[in-house]
C-alpha positions as CSV (number, residue, x, y, z in Angstrom):
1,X,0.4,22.2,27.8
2,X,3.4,20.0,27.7
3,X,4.1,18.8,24.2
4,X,4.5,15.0,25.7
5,X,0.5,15.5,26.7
6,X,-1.0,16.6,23.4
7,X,-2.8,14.1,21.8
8,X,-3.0,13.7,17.6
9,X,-6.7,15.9,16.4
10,X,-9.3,14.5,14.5
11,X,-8.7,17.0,11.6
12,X,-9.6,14.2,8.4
13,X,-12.5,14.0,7.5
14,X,-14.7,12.4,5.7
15,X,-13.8,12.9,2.1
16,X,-10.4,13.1,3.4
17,X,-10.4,9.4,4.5
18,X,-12.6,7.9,1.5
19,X,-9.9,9.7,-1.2
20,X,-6.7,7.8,1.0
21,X,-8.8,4.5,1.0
22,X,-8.9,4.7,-2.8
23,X,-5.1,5.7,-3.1
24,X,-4.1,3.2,-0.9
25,X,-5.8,0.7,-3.6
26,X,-4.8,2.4,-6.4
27,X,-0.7,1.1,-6.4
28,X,2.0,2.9,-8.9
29,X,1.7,-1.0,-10.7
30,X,-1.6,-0.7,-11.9
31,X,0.0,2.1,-14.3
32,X,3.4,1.0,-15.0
33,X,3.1,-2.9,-13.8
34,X,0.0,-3.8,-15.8
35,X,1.9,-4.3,-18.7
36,X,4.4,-7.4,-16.7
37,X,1.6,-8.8,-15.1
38,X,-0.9,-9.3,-18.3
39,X,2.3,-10.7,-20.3
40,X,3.2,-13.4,-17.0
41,X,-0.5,-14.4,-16.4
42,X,-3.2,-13.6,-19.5
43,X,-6.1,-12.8,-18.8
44,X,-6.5,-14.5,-15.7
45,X,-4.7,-12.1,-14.1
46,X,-8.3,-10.6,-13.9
47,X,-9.2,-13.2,-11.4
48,X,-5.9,-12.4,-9.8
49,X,-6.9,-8.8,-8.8
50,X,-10.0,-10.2,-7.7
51,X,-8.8,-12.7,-5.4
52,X,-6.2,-10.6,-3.6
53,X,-8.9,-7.7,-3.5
54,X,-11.7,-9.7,-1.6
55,X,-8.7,-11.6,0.8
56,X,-7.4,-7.6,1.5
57,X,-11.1,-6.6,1.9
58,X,-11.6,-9.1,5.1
59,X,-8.4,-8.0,6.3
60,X,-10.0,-4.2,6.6
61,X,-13.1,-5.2,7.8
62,X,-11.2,-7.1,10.6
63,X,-9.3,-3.8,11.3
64,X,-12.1,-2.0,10.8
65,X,-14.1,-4.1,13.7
66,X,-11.2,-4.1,16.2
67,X,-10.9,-0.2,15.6
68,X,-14.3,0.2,16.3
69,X,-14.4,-2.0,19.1
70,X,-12.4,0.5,21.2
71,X,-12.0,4.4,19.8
72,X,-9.0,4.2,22.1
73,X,-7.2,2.3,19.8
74,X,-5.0,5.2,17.9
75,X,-3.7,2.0,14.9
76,X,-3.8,-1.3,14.4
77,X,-0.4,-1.7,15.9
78,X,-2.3,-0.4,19.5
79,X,-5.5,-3.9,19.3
80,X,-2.2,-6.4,18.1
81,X,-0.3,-5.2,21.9
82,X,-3.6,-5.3,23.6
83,X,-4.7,-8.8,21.8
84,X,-1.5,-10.4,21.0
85,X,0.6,-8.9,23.9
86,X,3.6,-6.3,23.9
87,X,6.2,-8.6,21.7
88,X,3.9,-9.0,19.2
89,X,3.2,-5.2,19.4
90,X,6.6,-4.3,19.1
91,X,7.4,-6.4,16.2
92,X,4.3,-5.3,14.0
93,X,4.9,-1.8,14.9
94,X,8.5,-1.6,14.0
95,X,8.0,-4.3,10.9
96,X,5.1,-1.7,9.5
97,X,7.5,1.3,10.3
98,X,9.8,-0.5,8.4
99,X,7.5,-1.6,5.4
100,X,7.1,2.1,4.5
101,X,10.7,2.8,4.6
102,X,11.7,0.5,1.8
103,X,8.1,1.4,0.3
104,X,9.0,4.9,0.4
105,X,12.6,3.9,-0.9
106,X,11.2,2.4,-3.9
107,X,8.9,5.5,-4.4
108,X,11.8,7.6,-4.6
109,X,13.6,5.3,-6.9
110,X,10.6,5.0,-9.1
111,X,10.3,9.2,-9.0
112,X,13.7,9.9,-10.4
113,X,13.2,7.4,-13.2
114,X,10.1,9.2,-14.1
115,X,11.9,12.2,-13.7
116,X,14.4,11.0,-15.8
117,X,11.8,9.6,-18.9
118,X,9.9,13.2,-19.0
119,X,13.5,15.5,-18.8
120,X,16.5,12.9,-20.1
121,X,19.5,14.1,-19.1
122,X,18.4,17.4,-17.4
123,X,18.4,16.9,-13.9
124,X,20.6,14.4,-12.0
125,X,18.8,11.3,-10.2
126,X,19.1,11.7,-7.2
127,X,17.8,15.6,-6.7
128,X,14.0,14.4,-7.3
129,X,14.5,12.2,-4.7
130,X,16.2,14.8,-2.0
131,X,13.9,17.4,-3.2
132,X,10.4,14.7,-2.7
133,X,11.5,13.9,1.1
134,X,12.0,18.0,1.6
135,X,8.5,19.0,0.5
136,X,7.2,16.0,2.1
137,X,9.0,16.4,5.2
138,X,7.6,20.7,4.9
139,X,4.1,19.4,4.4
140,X,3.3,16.8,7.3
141,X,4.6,18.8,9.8
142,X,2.4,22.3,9.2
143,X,-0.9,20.0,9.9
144,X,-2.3,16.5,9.4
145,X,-5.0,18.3,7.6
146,X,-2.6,19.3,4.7
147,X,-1.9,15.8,4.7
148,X,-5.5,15.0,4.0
149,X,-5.5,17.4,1.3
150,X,-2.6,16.4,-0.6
151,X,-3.2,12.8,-0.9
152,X,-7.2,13.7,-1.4
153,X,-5.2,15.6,-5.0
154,X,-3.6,12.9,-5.6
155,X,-6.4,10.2,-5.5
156,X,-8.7,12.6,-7.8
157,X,-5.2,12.5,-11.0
158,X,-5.3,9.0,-10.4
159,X,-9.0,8.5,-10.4
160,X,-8.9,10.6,-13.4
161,X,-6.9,8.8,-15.3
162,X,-8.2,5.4,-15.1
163,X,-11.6,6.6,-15.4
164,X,-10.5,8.2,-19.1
165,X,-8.9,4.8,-20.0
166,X,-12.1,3.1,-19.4
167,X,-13.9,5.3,-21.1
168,X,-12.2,5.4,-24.4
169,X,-11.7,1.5,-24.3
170,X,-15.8,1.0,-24.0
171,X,-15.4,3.8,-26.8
172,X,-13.3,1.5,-29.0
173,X,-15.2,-1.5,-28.1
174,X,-18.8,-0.1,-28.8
175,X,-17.3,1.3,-32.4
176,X,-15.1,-1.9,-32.8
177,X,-11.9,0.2,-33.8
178,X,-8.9,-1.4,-34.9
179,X,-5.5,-0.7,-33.5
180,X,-1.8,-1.1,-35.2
181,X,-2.0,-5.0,-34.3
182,X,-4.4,-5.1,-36.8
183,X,-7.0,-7.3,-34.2
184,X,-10.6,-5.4,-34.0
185,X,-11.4,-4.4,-30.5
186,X,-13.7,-6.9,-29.0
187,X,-14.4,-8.3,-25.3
188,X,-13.5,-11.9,-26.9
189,X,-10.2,-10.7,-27.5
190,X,-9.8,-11.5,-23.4
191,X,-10.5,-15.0,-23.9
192,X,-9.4,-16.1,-27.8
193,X,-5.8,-16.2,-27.3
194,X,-5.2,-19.6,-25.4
195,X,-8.7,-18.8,-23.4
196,X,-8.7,-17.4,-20.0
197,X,-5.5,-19.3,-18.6
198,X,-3.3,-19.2,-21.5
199,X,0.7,-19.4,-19.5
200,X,-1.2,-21.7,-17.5
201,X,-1.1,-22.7,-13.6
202,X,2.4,-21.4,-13.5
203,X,1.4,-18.0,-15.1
204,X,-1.5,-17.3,-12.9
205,X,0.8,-18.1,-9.4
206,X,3.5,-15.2,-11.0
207,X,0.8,-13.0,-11.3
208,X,0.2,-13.0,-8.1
209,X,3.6,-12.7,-7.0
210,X,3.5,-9.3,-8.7
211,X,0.1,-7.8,-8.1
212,X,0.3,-8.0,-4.1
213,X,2.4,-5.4,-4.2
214,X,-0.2,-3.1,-6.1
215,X,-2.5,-3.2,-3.0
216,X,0.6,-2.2,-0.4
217,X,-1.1,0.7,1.2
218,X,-4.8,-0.6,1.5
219,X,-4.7,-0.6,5.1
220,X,-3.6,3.3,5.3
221,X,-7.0,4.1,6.8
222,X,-6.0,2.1,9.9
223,X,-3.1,4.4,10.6
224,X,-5.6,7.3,10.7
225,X,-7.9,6.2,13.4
226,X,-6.6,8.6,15.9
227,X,-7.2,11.7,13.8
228,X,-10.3,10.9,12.0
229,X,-13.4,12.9,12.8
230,X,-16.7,10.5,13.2
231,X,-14.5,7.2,12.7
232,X,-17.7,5.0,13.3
233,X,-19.0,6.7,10.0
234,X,-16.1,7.2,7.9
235,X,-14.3,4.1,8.4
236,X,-17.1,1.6,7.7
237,X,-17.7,3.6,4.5
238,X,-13.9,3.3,3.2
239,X,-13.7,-0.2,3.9
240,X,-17.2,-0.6,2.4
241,X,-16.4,0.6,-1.1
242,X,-13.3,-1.4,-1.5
243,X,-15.0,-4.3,-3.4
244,X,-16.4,-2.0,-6.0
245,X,-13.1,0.2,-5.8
246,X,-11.2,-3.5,-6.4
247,X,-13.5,-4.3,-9.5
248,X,-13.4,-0.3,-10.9
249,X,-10.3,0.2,-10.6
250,X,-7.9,-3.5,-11.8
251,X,-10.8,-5.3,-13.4
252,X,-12.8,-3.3,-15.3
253,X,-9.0,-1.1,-16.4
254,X,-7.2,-4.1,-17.4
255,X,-10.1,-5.7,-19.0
256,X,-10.8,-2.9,-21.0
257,X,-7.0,-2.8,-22.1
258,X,-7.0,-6.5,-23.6
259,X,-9.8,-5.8,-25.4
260,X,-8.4,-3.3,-27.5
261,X,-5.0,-4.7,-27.2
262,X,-5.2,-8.4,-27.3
263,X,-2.8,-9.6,-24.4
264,X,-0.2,-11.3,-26.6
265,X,0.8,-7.9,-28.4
266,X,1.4,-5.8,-24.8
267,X,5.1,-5.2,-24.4
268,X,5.7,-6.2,-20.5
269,X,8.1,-2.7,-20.8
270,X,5.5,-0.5,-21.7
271,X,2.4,1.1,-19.5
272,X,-0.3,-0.3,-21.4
273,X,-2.1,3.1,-20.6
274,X,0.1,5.5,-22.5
275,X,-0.6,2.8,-25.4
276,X,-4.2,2.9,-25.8
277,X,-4.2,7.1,-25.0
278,X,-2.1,7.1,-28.1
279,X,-4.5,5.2,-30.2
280,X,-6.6,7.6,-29.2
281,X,-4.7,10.2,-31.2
282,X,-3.5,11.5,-27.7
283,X,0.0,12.9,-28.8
284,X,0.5,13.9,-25.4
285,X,-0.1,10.6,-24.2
286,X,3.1,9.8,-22.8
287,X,3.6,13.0,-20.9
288,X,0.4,12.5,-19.2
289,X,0.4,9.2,-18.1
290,X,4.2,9.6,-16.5
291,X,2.9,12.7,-15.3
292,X,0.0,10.5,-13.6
293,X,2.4,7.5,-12.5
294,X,4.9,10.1,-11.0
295,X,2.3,11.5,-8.8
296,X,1.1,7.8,-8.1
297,X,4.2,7.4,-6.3
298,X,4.8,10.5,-4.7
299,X,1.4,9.8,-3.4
300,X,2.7,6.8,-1.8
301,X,6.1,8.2,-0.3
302,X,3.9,11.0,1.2
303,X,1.5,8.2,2.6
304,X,4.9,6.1,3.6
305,X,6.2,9.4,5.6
306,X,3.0,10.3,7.3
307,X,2.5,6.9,8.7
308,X,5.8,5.9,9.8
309,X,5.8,9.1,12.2
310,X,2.4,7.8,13.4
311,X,4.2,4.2,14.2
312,X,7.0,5.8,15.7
313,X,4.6,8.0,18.1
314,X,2.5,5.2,19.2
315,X,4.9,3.0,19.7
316,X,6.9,6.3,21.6
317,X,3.7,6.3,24.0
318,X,4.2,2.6,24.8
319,X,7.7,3.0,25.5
320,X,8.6,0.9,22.6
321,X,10.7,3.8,21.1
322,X,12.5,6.8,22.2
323,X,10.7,9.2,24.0
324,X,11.2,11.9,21.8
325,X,8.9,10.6,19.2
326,X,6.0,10.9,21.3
327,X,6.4,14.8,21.7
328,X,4.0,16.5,19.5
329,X,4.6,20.7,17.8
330,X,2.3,23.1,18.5
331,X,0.6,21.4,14.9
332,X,0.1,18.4,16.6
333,X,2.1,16.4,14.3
334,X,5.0,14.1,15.6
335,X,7.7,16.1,14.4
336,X,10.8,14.3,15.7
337,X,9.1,11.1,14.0
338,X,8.5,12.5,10.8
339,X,12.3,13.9,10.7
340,X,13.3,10.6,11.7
341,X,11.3,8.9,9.0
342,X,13.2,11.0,6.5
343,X,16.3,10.8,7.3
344,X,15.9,7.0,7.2
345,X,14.7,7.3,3.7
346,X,18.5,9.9,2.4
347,X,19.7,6.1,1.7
348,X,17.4,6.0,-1.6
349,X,19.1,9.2,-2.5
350,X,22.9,7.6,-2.9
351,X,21.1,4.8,-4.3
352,X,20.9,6.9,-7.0
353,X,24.0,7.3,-7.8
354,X,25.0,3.8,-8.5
355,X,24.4,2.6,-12.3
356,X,21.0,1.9,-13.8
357,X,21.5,-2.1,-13.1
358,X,22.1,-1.5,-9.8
359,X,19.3,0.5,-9.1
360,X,16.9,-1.4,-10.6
361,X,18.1,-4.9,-9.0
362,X,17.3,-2.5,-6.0
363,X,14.2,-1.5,-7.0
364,X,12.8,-4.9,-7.7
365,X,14.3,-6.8,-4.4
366,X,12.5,-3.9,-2.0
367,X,9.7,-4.3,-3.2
368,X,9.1,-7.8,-2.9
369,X,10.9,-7.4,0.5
370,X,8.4,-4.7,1.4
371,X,5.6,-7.5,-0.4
372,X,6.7,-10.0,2.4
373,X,6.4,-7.6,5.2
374,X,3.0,-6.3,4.7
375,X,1.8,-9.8,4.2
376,X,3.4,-10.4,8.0
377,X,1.7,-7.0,9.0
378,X,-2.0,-8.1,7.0
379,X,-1.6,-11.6,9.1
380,X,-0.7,-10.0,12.1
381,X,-4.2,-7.9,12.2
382,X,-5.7,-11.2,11.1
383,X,-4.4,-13.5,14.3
384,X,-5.3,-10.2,16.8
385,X,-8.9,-10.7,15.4
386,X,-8.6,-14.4,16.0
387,X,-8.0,-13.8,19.9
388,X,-10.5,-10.9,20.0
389,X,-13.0,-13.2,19.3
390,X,-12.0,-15.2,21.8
391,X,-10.6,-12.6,24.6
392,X,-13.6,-10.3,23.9
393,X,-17.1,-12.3,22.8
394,X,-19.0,-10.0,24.5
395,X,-17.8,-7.0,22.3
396,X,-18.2,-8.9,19.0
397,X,-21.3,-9.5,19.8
398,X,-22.4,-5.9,20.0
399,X,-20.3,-4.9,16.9
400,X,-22.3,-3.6,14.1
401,X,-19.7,-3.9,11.8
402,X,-18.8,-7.2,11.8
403,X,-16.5,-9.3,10.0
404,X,-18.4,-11.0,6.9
405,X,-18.0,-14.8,7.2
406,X,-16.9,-14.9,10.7
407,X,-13.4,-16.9,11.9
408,X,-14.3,-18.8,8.5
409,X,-13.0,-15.6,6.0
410,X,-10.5,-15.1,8.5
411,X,-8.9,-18.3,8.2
412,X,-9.4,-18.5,4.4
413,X,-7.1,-15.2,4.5
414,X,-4.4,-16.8,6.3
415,X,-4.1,-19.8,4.1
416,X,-4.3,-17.6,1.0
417,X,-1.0,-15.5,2.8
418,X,0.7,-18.9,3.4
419,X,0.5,-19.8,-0.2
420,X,1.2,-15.9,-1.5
421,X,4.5,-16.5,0.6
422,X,5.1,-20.3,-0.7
423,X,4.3,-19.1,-4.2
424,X,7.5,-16.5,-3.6
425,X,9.9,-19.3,-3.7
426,X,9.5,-20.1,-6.7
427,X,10.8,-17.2,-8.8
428,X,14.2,-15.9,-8.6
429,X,13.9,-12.1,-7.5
430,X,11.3,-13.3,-5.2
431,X,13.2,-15.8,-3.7
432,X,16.1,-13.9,-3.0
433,X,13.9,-11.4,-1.3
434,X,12.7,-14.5,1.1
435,X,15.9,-15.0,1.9
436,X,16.7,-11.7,2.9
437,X,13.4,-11.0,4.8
438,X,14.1,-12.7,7.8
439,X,17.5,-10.9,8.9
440,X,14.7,-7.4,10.0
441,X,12.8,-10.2,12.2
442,X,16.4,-11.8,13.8
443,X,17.5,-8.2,14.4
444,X,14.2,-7.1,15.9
445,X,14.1,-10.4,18.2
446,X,17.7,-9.2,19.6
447,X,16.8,-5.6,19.8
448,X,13.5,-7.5,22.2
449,X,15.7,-9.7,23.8
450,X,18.2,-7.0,25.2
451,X,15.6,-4.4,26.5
452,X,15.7,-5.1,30.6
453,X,12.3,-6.8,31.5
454,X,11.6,-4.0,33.7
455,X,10.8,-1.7,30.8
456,X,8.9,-4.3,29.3
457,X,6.7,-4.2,32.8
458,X,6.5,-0.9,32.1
459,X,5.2,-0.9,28.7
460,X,2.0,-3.4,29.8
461,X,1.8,-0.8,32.7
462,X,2.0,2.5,29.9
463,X,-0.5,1.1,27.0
464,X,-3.1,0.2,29.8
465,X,-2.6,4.0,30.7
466,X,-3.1,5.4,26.9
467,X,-6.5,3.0,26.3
């Protein structure tokens, strides 16, 4: 068989998908972000979480619908060029392609400074980095199912870890311990500090600013819809437990945390976790919990790798890419789009060898630059479910997995995006991000406007083929 002919096998299964729905909402900020986001918003930064958690969950059960609607469907990018048409396809495609590419930048960023805080002055920044995009690059292309694997590992360390946190927090709260600040651990420590919006409505907006980026990576499962086994089953079920993943995970953590710490004494600097492991007379507190953050973020690289070679391959079978991303090894993995994918990523490595305020300033505008993207991408899957609804009534209809609330949670989404993206403005690192953003969609609009329109015949022609 012609490598252009194979087709991507269902080889995840179910625990596999479940474990990558709960990485995907487990960010790297919920460890090392925590700390920034309790000190900018209080305790309402609870309600934050929340918020964005429940707006991300109708998002997934939108995907979740249109995936179901039509097996044929390999991603989400493959329902937006069916519903939305081949521009719109092309743009969400590349934009998500691109979304993981300064994720996966910032991963690698993030990785050598871990690196760097467990071994100072041991091993040179940028050889974590080049040695992270080897072993992920060796890994996804043996088999999709080592993929699976790795990132199921992954899931369980961080899973792990928060779970322990909780569980000596309700420790120190049931025995009402007392910590260097001197302020007994107590649930009303969330509230008696300036009650539950204590920086106020300006405090609760930054919050949000920084938490989006936490969930970057929730919508993972839709990238593995071609090469899941028994997606009617699995699927539902990791979109399902996001809710109670959401409240697990960020509420019941961080609540836990400002009840033994009250949220005035957490530095912004610090993880908050490898602060309440040491009161716990963990000596090896700080070890652990960069050894835990460090493979937080190699989970996400690996995540960022495998599906940009999936964007690249469908968008390959549409014509919307080279054709040599499209051809498949003997694995039936998209090599030349996982090589690709890499190679994009070296750029992070020279990064690296710039001074620490330069990498950081680098760090913090691609993230809110990749922030801003997946909130286009999350929107995008939101206005394809709009015009399946009206393209397709007769499939909605016999959906049983349908979106909770209708067109009314679907428009509630959209509004909450517009003001997440408003709310960017008004903070300096964000804003300059927002200014930035728009160059990716100006240079993808000229890449569109130059391809001959008989190719674009041809792509209308080529999807119809693949579904």
């Amino acid at each position: 068989m012609n490598d252009s002919n194979k087709k991507l096998q269902r080889n995840l299964t179910n625990r596999h998908i479940q474990l990558i729905a709960i990485g995907g909402a487990i960010g790297t900020g919920l460890f090392m972000g925590s700390g920034k986001t309790i000190n900018l918003a209080g305790p309402s930064i609870l309600l934050v979480y929340t918020i964005i958690g429940f707006i991300l969950f109708f998002v997934m059960r939108a995907m979740g619908e249109l995936l179901l609607s039509n097996l044929k469907y390999k991603s989400f990018v493959d329902f937006v060029s069916d519903l939305l048409g081949p521009m719109a396809g092309f743009f969400m495609g590349w934009t998500y392609w691109f979304c993981w590419i300064v994720t996966g930048s910032a991963d690698l960023i993030a990785i050598s400074g871990y690196v760097e805080y467990l071994f100072p002055g041991m091993i040179a920044p940028w050889i974590p980095a080049f040695v992270c995009i080897l072993f992920f690059l060796c890994l996804n292309l043996l088999t999709v199912k080592l993929f699976g694997e790795t990132e199921f590992w992954f899931a369980i360390i961080k899973i792990l870890a928060i779970i322990s946190l909780i569980a000596i927090g309700i420790f120190f709260i049931i025995y009402r311990f007392t910590p260097p600040s001197g302020v007994t651990t107590s649930l009303s420590n969330i509230w008696n500090d300036g009650g539950f919006f204590p920086t106020g409505f300006a405090g609760f907006v930054a919050g949000f600013q920084i938490a989006a980026f936490a969930f970057v990576g929730v919508e993972l499962v839709g990238t593995t819809a071609a090469e899941t086994n028994n997606p009617e089953k699995t699927l539902p079920k990791a979109i399902n437990a996001i809710p109670i993943r959401i409240i697990l995970f960020y509420v019941l953590a961080l609540a836990v945390i400002m009840s033994v710490m009250p949220w005035r004494t957490i530095n912004p600097d610090k993880s908050p976790f490898i602060v309440l492991f040491s009161f716990a007379g963990i000596t090896s507190a700080f070890n652990i919990t960069y050894f835990v953050v460090l493979t937080s973020a190699a989970s996400s690289a690996n995540s960022g790798i495998f599906s940009t070679s999936r964007m690249l391959y469908g968008l390959s079978l549409n014509q919307k890419a080279p054709k040599a991303f499209k051809k498949l090894s003997k694995a039936s993995v998209p090599a030349w789009g996982l090589t690709f994918s890499c190679i994009c990523l070296l750029p992070s490595v020279l990064l690296l060898y710039f001074g620490n305020e330069n990498v950081m300033h680098a760090f913090t505008l691609v993230t809110t630059v990749a922030t801003v993207l997946f909130v286009f991408v999350w929107s995008m899957i939101l206005f394809a479910y709009i015009s399946f609804r009206k393209k397709r009534p007769e499939l909605h209809q016999k959906s049983k997995y349908k979106v909770p609330g209708g067109l009314f949670s679907i428009y509630i989404s959209l509004i909450f995006f517009l003001l997440l993206i408003i709310s960017f403005w008004f903070k300096e690192d964000t804003k300059q991000a927002l200014t930035y953003t728009p160059l990716w969609f100006i240079i993808l609009g000229m890449c569109y406007l130059i391809i001959p329109k008989k190719i674009k015949q041809q792509w209308i022609k080529s999807f119809k083929n693949n579904l």
